[in-house]
N, C-alpha and C positions, 0 to 999 in steps of 0.2 A: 477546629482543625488548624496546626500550626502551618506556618510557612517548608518548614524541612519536610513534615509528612508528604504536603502538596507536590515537593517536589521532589521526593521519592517518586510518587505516584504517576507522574508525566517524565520521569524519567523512565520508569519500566514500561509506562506507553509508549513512550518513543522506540525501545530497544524491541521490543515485541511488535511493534506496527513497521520499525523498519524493518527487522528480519523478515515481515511476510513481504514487504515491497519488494526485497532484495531478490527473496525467492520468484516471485510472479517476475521479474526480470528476467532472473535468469531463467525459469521455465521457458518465456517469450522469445529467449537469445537461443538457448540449446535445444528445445522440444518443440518447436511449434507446431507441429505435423503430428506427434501425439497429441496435444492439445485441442486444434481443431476435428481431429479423429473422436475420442473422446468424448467433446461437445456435440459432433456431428449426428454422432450416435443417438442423443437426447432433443438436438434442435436441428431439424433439417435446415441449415443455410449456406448460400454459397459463401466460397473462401474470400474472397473483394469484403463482403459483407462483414465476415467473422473477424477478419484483420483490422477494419475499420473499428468495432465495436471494444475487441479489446484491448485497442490500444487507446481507443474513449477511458474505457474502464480505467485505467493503468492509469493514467493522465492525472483523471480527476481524485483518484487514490490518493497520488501523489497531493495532490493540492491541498486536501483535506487531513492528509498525516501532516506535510509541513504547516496550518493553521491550527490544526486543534490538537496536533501533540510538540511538537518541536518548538513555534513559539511560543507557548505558555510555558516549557520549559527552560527554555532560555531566558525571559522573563524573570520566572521565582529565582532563577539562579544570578541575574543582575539584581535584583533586589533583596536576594536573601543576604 
């Protein structure tokens, strides 16, 4: 596997993992009351709880798109 394929490859991760970030944002900025409705339906918990937990989620999302998609692309693109 060359270096361009590679970084074909972590470039459509990156574009495909941010657009779900982008979207889980803006779900959390515009809908949050669907959301927790939604979820509530499936997991009985209070809203303190739900807010804490998804914005965990969100957080560590984040962390994990910028380590294992974004710097390995930017990466093969300094070195390619």
């Amino acid at each position: 596997m060359d270096i361009q394929t590679l970084t074909t490859f972590f470039m459509w991760c990156t574009i495909i993992n941010g657009s779900l970030l982008g979207f889980w944002i803006a779900m959390c900025i515009l809908a949050p009351d669907l959301i927790y409705r939604t979820q509530s339906k499936w997991f009985p918990i209070p809203r303190e709880s739900f807010n804490v937990i998804i914005y965990s989620f969100l957080g560590l999302f984040k962390i994990i798109f910028l380590v294992f998609n974004v710097v390995p692309y930017v990466a093969l693109l300094i070195a390619g």
